[in-house]
C-alpha positions in Angstrom: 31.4 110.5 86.1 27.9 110.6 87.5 27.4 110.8 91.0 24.4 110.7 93.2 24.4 111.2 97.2 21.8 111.2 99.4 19.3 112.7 96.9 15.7 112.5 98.3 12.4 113.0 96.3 8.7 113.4 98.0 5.2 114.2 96.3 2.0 114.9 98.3 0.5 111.7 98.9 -3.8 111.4 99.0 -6.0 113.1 101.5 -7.2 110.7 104.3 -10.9 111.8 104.4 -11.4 114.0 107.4 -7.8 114.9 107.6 -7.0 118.0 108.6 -3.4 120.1 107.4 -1.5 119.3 104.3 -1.8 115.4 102.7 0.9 113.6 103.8 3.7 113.1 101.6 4.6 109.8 99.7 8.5 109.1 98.9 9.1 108.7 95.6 13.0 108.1 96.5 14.1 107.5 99.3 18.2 108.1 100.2 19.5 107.2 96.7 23.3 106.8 96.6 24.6 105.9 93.1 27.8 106.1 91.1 28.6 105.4 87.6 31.7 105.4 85.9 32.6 107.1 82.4 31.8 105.1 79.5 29.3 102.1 81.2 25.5 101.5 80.6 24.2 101.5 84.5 20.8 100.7 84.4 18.0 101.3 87.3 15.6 98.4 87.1 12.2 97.7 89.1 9.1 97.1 89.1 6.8 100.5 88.2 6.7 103.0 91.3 9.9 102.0 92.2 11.6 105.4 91.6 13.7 104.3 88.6 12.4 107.4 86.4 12.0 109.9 88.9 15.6 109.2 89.4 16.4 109.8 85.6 14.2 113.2 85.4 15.8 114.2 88.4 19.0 114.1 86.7 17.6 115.6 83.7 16.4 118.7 85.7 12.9 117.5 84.7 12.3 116.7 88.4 13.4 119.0 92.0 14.6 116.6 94.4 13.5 117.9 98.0 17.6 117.3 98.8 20.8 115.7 97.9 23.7 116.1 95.3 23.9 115.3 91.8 27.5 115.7 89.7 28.4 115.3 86.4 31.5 115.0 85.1 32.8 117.6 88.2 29.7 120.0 87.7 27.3 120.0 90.3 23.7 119.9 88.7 21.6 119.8 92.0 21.8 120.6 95.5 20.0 121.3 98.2 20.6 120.7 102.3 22.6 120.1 104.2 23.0 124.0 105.1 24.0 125.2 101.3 22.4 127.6 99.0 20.0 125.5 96.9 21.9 124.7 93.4 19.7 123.6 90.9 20.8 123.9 86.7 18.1 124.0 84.5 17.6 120.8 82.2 18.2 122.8 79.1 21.6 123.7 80.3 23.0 120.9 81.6 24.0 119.1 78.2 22.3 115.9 78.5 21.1 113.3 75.8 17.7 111.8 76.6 15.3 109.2 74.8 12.0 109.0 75.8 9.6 105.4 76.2 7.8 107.2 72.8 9.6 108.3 70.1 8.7 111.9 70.2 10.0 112.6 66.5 8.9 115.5 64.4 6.3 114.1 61.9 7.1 117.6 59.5 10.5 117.0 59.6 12.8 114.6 57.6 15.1 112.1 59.1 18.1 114.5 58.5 15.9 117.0 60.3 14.8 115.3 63.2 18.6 114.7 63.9 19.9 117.8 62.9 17.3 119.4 65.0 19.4 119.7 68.8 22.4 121.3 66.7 20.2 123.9 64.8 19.1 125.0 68.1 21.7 125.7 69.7 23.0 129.3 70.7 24.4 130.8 68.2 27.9 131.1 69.5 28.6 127.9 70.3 26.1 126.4 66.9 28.3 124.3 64.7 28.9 125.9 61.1 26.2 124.1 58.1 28.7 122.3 57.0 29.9 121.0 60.3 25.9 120.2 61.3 25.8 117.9 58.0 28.8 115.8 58.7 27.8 115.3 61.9 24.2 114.3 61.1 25.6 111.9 58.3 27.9 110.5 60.4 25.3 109.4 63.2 22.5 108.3 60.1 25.4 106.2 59.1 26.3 104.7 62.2 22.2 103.9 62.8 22.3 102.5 59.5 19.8 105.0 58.5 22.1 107.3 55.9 20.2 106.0 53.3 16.8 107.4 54.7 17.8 110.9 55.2 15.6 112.5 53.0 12.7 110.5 53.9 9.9 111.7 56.2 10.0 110.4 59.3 6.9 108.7 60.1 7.0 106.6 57.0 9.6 104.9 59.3 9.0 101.1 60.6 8.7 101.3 64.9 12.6 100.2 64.9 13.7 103.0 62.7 11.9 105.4 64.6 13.1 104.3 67.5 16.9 104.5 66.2 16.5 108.1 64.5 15.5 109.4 68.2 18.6 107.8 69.8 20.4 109.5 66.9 18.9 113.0 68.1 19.6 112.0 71.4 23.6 111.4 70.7 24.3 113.6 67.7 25.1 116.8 70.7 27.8 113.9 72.2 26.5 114.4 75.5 28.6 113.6 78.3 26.0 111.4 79.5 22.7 109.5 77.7 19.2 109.3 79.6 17.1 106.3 78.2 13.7 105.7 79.6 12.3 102.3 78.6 12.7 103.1 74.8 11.9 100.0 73.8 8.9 99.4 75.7 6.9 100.1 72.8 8.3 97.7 70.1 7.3 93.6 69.5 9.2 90.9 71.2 11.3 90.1 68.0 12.5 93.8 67.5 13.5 94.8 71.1 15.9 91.7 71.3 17.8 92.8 67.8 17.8 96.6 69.1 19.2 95.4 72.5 21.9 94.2 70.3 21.9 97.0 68.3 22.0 99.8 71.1 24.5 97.6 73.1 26.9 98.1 70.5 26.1 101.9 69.8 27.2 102.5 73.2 30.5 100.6 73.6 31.5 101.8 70.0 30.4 105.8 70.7 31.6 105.0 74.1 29.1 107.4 76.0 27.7 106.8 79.2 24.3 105.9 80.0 21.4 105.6 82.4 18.7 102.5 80.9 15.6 102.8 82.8 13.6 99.3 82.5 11.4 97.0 84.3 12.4 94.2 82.2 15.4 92.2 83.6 16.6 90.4 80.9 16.3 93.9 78.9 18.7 94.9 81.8 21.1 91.4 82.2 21.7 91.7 78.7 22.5 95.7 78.0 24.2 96.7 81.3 27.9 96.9 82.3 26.2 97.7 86.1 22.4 97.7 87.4 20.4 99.2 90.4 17.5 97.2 91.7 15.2 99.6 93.1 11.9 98.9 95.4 10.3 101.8 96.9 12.4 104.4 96.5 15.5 102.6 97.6 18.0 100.8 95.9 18.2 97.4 97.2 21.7 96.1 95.3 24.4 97.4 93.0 26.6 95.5 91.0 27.8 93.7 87.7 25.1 91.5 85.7 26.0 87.8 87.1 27.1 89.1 90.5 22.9 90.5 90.7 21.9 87.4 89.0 23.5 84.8 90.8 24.5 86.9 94.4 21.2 88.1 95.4 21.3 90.5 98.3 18.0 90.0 99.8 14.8 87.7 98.8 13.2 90.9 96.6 16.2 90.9 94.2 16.4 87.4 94.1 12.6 86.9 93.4 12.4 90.3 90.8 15.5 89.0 88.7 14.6 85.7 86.9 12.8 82.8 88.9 14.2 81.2 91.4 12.9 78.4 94.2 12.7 79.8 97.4 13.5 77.5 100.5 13.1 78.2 103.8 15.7 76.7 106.3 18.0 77.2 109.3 22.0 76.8 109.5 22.8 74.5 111.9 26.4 74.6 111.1 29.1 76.9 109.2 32.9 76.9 109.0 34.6 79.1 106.8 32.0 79.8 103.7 30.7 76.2 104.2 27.4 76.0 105.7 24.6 72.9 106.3 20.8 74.2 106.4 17.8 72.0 107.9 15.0 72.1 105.7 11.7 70.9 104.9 12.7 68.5 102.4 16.3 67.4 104.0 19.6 68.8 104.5 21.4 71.2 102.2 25.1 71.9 101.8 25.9 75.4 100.7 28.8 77.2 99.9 28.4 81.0 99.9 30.1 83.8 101.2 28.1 85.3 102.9 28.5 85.6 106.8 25.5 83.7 108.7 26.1 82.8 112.4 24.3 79.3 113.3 20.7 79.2 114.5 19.3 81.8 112.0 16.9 81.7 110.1 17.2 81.9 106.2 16.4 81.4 102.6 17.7 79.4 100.5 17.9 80.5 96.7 18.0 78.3 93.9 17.4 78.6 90.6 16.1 76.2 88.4 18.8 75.8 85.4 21.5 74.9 88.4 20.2 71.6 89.6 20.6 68.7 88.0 17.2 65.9 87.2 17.8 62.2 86.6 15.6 59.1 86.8 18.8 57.5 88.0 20.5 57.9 91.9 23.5 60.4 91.8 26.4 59.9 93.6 27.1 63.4 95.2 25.5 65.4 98.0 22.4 67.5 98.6 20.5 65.3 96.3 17.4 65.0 97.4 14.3 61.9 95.5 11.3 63.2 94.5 8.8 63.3 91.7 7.6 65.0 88.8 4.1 66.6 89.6 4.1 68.9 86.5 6.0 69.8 83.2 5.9 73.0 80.7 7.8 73.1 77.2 9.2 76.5 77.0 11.2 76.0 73.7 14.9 75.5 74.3 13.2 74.4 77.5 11.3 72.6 79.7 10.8 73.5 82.8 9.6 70.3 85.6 8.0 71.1 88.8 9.3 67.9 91.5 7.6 67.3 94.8 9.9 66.4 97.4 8.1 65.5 100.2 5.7 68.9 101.2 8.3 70.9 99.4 8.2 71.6 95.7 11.2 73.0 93.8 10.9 73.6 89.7 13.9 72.3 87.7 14.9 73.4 84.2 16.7 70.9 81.4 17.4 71.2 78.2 14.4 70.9 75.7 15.3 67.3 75.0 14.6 65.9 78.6 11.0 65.9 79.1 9.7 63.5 81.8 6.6 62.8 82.7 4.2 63.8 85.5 4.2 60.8 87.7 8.2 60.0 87.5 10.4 59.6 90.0 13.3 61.4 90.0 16.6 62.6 91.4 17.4 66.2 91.6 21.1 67.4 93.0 21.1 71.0 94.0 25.0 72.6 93.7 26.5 73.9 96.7 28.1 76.8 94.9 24.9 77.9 93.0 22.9 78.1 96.4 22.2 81.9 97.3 21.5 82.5 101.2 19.2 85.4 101.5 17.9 86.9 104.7 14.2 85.4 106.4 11.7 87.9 105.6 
């Protein structure tokens, strides 16, 4: 449906004092290669300066990439290099939904009118009859579960509502595909997990595709049929939800998605997906399949809901004694930080085991729910 190749992006970068010639340029993304399937929420996620949303306004049109290809739906939006004449659609005619990090409502304008608003622009051969624009705009307030607010003005909206009537502007032209920048950066803790839910089911019951733009990765784990970790311009892994989660590709996605312990080791032996590591703190088993000849260096990821804490000896491998040197209550948590021997791993239980700084514990680390990620 959407497809991205090779798509490049540079801005001039700061004058080094005394430098002579034009300012070098800074890459603001960097070989981007993408594809997203009709009907998913794909979501590009980093930290800020990654290139997440110059990604998006490229696709928008509200950005030239320098070269590359974007498609949608069969139509070629941009183009440029690679020998060809330079194809490059202007945003307001490529069709697109967008919702922007602020709400960017019209503060005149009623809630009808804010969503009616895209239609009544249109040209007028292709403008939907009054009738037509009204059903349409019902139908939308009514799936936001804002019908009953039509008439009212819309900043006398609470932050949620507002943020729903601009995802109704946003959908109400049934673009063939939905551009979301952080739009729920700006709402309270409480609110942005209920419209997670909210926009979650939007989606799969409207059925349009979407790009989410977010730094937040549980914002991201939760919404998202796909992601894109980004760093630098680059997109470091693709792929479902768990798969990112719990199949890190390098030590930056394993580090940016969650927490994990970190664990620096080398394999001195592997046979078919099974592999032993020499560490610090002992040796590891580790099943993974990833392909590491023996002798190298790497990291072992673990994180710190898959290991297992007793103050009693556990019959199993890679279980390693150590003890408590620090605890934190974090609700249906609490999280336990255990010194083994120079190393120090953190261990999460359920909120009703809480031991005490000073214990000596067990703690077995599962074979399967060891990631191996490259040595930096």
């Amino acid at each position: 449906m959407l497809e991205i190749a090779n798509l490049i992006k540079s801005f001039p970068g700061e004058k080094p004092k005394g430098h002579k010639g034009a300012p070098p340029k800074v890459l603001a993304i960097n070989d981007v290669n993408l594809q997203v399937e009709r009907g998913e929420m794909f979501t590009l996620l980093g930290p800020s300066g990654c290139g997440k949303t110059t990604t998006l306004r490229s696709i928008a049109g509200l950005e030239a990439p320098d070269s590359g290809k974007i498609t949608v739906g069969g139509r070629t939006f941009f183009h440029a290099g690679d020998g060809v004449p330079t194809v490059n659609v202007a945003a307001n005619q490529r069709g697109l939904g967008m919702v922007f990090q602020s709400y960017a409502i019209w503060p005149h304008m009623t809630v009808f009118d804010n969503v009616a608003f895209p239609l009544q622009v249109m040209p007028r051969n292709t403008r939907p009859s009054k009738k037509e624009i009204k059903a349409r705009v019902m139908r939308v307030l009514e799936t936001l579960e804002l019908a009953h607010y039509a008439d009212r003005q819309a900043t006398k909206l609470s932050g949620g509502q507002q943020q729903r009537l601009a995802l109704g502007r946003g959908i109400i032209i049934e673009p063939e595909l939905l551009l979301l920048d952080e739009p729920l950066s700006n709402l309270d803790a409480k609110l942005r997990e209920s419209l997670r839910f909210e926009l979650k089911r939007l989606q799969r019951e409207l059925g349009i595709t979407s790009i989410y733009v977010t730094h937040d990765q549980v914002e991201a784990l939760s919404l998202s049929s796909n992601i894109a970790v980004m760093k630098d311009g680059a997109v470091q892994q693709v792929g479902k939800p768990r798969d990112i989660y719990e199949r890190p590709r390098n030590h930056f996605v394993a580090d940016f998605i969650g927490t994990s312990n970190f664990i620096e080791a080398k394999v001195i032996e592997s046979s078919n997906g099974e592999y032993r590591l020499e560490t610090a703190a002992g040796v590891l088993k580790v099943s993974s399949g990833a392909s590491v000849p023996t002798g190298t260096k790497v990291v072992a990821s673990i994180r710190p809901e898959s290991m297992d804490l007793s103050t009693q000896p556990i019959a199993s491998e890679n279980v390693w004694q150590g003890r408590v040197v620090a605890r934190a209550f974090l609700g249906d948590a609490v999280d336990h930080v255990v010194a083994v021997g120079e190393t120090e791993v953190r261990v999460r239980t359920a909120a009703s085991v809480s031991l005490e700084p000073g214990t000596e514990v067990y703690v077995h680390l599962k074979a399967e729910s060891i990631s191996l990620v490259p040595a930096d």
